[in-house]
C-alpha positions in Angstrom: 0.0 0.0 0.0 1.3 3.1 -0.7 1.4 5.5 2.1 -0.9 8.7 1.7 1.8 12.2 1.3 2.2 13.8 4.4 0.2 17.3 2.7 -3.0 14.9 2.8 -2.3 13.3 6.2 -5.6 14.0 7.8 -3.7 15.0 11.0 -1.3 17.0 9.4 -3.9 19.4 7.7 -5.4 19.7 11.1 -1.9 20.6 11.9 -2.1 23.0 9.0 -5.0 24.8 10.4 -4.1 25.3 14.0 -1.1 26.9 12.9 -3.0 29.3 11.2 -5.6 29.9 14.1 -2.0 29.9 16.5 -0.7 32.9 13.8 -3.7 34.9 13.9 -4.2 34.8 17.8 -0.3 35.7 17.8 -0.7 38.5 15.4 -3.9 39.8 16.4 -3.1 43.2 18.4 -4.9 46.2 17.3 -7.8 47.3 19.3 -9.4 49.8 16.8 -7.2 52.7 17.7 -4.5 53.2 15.0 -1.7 51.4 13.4 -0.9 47.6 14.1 1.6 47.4 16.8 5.4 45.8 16.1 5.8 42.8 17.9 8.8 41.6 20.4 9.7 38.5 20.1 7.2 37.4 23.1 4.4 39.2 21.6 4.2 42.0 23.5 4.7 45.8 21.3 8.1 47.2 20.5 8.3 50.5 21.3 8.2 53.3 18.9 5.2 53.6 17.0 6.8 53.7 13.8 4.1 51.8 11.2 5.5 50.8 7.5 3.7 50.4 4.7 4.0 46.9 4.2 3.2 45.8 7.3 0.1 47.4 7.8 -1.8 46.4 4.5 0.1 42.9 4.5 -1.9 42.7 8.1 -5.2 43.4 6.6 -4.4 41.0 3.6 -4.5 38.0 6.4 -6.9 39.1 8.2 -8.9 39.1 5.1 -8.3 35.9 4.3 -9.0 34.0 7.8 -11.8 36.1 8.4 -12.6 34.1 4.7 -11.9 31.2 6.0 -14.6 31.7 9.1 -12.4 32.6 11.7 -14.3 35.2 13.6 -13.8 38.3 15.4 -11.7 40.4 12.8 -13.9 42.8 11.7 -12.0 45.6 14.3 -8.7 44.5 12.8 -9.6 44.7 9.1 -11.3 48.2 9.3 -8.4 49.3 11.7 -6.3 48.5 9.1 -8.1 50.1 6.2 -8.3 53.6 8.3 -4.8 53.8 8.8 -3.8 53.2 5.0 -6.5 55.5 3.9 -5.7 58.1 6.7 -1.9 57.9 8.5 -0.6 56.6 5.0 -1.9 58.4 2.5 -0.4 61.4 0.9 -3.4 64.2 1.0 -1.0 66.6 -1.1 0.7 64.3 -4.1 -1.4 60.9 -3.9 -0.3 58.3 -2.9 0.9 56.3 0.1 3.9 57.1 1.7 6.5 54.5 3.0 6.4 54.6 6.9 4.0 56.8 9.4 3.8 57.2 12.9 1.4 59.4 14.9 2.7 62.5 13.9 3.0 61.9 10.6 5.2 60.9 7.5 8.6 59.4 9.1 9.9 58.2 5.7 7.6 60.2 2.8 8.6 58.2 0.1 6.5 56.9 -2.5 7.9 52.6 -3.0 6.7 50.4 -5.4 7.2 47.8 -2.7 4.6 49.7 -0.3 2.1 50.4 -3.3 2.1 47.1 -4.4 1.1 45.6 -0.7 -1.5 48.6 -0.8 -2.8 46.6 -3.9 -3.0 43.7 -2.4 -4.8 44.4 1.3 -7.2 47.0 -1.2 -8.6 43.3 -3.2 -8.7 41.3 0.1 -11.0 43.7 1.9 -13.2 43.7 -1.4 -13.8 39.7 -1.2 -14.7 40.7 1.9 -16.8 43.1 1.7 -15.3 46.1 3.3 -16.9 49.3 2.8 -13.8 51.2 2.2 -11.8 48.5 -0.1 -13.4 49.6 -3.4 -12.4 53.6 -3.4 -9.2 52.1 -2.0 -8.7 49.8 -5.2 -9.8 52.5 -7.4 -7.2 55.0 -5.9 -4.4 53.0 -5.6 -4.6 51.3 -9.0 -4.8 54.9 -10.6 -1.5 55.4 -8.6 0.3 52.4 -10.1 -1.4 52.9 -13.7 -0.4 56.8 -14.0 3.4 56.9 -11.4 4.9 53.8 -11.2 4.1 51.6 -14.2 6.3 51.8 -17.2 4.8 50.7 -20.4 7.5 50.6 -22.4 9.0 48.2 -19.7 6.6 46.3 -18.9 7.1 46.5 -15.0 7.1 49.4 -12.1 9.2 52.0 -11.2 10.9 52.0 -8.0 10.4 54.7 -6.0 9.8 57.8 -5.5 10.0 61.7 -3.3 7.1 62.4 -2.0 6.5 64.7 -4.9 7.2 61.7 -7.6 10.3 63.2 -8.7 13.1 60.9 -9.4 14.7 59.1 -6.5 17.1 57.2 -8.3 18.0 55.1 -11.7 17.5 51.4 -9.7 15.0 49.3 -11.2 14.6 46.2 -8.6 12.4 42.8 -9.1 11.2 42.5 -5.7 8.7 45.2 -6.2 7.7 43.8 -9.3 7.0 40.6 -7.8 4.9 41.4 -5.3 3.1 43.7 -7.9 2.4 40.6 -9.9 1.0 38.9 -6.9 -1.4 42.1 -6.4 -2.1 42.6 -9.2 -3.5 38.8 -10.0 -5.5 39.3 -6.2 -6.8 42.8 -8.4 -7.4 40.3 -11.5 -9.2 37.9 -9.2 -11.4 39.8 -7.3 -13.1 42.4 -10.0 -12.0 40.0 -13.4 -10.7 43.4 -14.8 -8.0 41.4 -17.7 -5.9 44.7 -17.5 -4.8 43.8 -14.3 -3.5 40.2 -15.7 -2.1 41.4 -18.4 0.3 44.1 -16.1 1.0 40.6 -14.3 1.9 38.7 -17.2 4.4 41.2 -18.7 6.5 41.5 -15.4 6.9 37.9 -15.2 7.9 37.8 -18.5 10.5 40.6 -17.8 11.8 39.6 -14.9 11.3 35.6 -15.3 10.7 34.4 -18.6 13.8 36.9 -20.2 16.3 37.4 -17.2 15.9 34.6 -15.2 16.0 31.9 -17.9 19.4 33.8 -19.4 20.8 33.3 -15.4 20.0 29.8 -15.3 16.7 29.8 -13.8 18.4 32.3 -10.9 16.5 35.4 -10.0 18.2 38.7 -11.0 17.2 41.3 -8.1 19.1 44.3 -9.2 18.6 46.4 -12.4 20.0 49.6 -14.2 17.1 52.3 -15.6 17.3 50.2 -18.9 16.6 46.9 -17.3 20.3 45.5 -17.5 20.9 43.0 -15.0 23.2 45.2 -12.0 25.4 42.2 -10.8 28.2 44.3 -8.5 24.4 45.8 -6.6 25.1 46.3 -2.7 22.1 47.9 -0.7 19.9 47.7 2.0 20.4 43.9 3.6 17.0 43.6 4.1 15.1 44.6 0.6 18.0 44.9 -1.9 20.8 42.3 -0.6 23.7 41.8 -3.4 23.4 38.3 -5.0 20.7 35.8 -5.6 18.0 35.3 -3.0 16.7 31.9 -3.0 13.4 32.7 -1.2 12.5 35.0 -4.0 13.0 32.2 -6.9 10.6 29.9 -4.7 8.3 33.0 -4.2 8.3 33.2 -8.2 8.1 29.3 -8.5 4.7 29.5 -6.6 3.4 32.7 -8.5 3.9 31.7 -11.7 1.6 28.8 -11.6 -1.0 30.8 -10.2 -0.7 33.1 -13.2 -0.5 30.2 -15.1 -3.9 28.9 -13.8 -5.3 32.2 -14.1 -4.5 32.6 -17.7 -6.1 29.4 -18.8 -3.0 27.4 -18.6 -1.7 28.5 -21.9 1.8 29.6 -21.1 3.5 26.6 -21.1 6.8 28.8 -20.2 5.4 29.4 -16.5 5.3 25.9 -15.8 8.9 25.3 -16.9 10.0 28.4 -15.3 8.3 27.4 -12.1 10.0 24.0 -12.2 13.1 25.3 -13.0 13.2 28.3 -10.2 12.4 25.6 -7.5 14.6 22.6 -8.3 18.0 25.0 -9.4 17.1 27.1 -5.9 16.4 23.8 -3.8 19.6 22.3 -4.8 21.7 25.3 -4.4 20.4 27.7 -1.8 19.9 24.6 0.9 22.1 24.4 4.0 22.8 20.6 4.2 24.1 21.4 7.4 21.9 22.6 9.4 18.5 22.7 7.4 17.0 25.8 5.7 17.8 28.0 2.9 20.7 30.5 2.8 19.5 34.5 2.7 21.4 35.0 -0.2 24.0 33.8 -2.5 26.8 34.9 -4.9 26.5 34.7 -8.7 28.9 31.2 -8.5 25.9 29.9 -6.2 28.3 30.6 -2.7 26.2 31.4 0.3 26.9 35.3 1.3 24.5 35.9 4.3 24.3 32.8 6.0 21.2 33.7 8.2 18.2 31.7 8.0 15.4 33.4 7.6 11.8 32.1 8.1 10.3 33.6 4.8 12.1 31.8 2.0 11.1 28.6 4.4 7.6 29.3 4.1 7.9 30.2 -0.1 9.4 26.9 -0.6 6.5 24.9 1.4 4.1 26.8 -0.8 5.4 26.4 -4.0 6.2 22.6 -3.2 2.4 22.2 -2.5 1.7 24.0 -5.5 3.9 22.0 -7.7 2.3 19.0 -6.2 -1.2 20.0 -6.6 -1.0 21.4 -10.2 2.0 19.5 -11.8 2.5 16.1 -9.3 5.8 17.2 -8.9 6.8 14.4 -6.5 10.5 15.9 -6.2 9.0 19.2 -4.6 6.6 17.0 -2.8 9.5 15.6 -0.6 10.3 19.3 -0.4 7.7 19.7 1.4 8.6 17.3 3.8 11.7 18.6 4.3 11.2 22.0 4.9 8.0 21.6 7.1 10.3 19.3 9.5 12.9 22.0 9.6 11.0 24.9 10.1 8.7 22.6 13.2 11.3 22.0 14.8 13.6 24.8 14.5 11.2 28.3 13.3 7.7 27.9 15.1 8.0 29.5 18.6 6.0 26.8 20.7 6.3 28.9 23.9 5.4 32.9 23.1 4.1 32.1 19.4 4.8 33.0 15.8 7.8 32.0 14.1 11.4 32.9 15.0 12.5 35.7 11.6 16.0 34.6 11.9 18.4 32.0 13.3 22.3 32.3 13.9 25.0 30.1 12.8 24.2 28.0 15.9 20.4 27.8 15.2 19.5 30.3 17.9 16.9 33.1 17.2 19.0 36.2 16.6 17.6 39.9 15.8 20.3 40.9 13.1 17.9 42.2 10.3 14.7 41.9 12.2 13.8 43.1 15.1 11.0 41.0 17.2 8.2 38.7 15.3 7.1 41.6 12.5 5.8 39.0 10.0 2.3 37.4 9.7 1.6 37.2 6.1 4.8 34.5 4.9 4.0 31.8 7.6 0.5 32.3 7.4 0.4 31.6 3.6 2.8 28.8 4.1 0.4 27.1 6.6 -2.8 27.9 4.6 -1.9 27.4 0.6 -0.9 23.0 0.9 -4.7 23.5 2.5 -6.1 24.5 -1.0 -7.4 22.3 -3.4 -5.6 22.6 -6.8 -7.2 25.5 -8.9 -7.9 27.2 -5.0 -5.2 30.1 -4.9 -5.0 33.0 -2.0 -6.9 35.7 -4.4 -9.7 33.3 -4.7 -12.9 32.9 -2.9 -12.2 30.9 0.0 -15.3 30.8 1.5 -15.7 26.8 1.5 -12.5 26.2 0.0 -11.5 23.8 3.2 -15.0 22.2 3.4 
């Protein structure tokens, strides 16, 4: 007999599902009153008050989605959410939203595609459901994106931006325009506007089908104005680390065959791509050592930051499911495996909650890059996509998707 995959364990995906209700509980802190607080890493709020762009609307994404899946009671933190994009982040001058807030005001008053695209995203998950505010939002915000940030003759966003959307710089970057694909498929998803899919479908095609394919299936972050791969790029360690980053080829492995699906399966390139992302970054981003992916690698496949982070943990469990589901991809299926065991025993804080962000050369949570637990939206995904029957993505209706 053969034994049933651990993804369709019965006991496993209840597994799955407290994790999520664990995450939410963890994550839920905002009482109505403003911005979501930061959390330390035994839940309690960081001081400071300082609110960024992404974490706010990637907040009301979740919340969106478990309140979907019939967890109740996050009404308060959905609308809480909403108010402070629409009020604390957005620009009443120049449009726009800007990049971090805190009661006062604008802290950082740039305008990020990163930020915008998040904005994007939390904007189509209030709409599924329901939220008053989430169609003037979507409406405003894809006007942004349509008129500052998207370039046509590209076929992918602009960077960033002053508050006044003059120039900031010449760097064109592909983590922006990956999580502007995933947004803008939630868009696609939620109103069936085609526009929306076809934006999608052009970045990927920049930044997948053309770049990554001529790197050997390795994710080029950094770009010059003209869209020339930057390979000697050194910024910010956290959004623009030199190298490769493996959890953004597994991010793209996963998205791909969503857009894939969305499309009507007709781009047979996604599903190679896909395939090819995950198995080059699964053989070569792995730390056999100790378990886990590298943050990021040279262009000769070398590890350069050694930390482990949680995130490209949780890409690689959801685009192993995915792979499974839509392609029965049995190598990615012991991926899964794999991963789960390492991030159980090693990521999920059993004693405060949430997951650890990042672990030392000795496996120990560290706060090098991160400070406290400021994440919901990677390990939540991870624990709710293998959920999903194939065809079932996050932009979809979930309501009875787990019946």
């Amino acid at each position: 007999m053969t034994a049933l995959p651990l993804i369709d364990r019965p006991l496993h995906r209840q597994w799955l599902a407290q994790q999520v209700f664990d995450l939410v509980r963890f994550h839920r802190t905002g009482d109505g009153s403003g911005g979501f607080a930061s959390l330390a890493m035994d839940g309690t709020a960081l001081a400071g008050g300082r609110f960024q762009l992404h974490d706010v609307t990637r907040l009301v994404h979740c919340f969106a989605l478990a309140k979907q899946l019939g967890i109740p009671g996050l009404d308060v933190q959905i609308d809480q959410g909403m108010r402070f994009i629409t009020s604390a982040h957005h620009d009443p001058s120049h449009g726009g939203y800007y990049w971090a807030v805190n009661t006062d005001g604008a802290v950082v008053s740039d305008k990020l595609a990163y930020g915008h695209a998040f904005v994007l995203l939390a904007a189509s998950s209030a709409l599924r459901v329901g939220h008053p505010m989430a169609q003037a939002l979507l409406t405003d915000i894809s006007n942004v994106i349509n008129t500052r940030f998207w370039d046509d003759t590209a076929g992918a966003v602009i960077d960033e931006f002053h508050a006044d959307w003059s120039d900031i710089s010449n760097y064109r970057g592909q983590n922006s325009n990956m999580h502007m694909t995933e947004a803008l498929m939630a868009a696609f998803d939620v109103t069936g506007d085609r526009q929306y899919l076809i934006k999608a479908k052009r970045i990927a095609d920049l930044i997948i089908n053309r770049h990554a394919r001529a790197c050997g299936w390795r994710v080029a972050e950094h770009f010059t104005r003209d869209w020339a791969v930057d390979l000697t790029y050194e910024g910010d360690p956290m959004f623009r680390p030199a190298g490769t980053t493996p959890g953004h080829a597994l991010e793209w492995s996963r998205l791909l065959l969503q857009l894939w699906d969305l499309d009507g399966r007709t781009a047979d390139w996604m599903v190679e791509a896909s395939q090819g992302l995950f198995h080059t970054t699964t053989r070569d981003g792995w730390n056999a050592d100790q378990g886990g992916f590298h943050y990021t690698l040279d262009w000769h496949d070398q590890p350069l930051q050694t930390l482990r982070l949680w995130w490209p943990n949780a890409e690689a469990i959801g685009a192993a499911a995915l792979l499974w589901r839509m392609l029965g991809d049995t190598a990615a299926l012991a991926w899964y495996d794999k991963v789960w065991d390492v991030v159980a025993r090693s990521f999920i804080d059993t004693k405060h909650g949430g997951w650890f962000p990042e672990l030392d050369a000795a496996g120990q949570p560290t706060e090098i890059i991160f400070k406290g637990k400021p994440d919901l939206y990677h390990a939540f995904q991870a624990c709710l996509i293998p959920l999903l029957p194939a065809g079932v993505h996050l932009s979809s209706n979930l309501c009875g998707a787990l019946a």
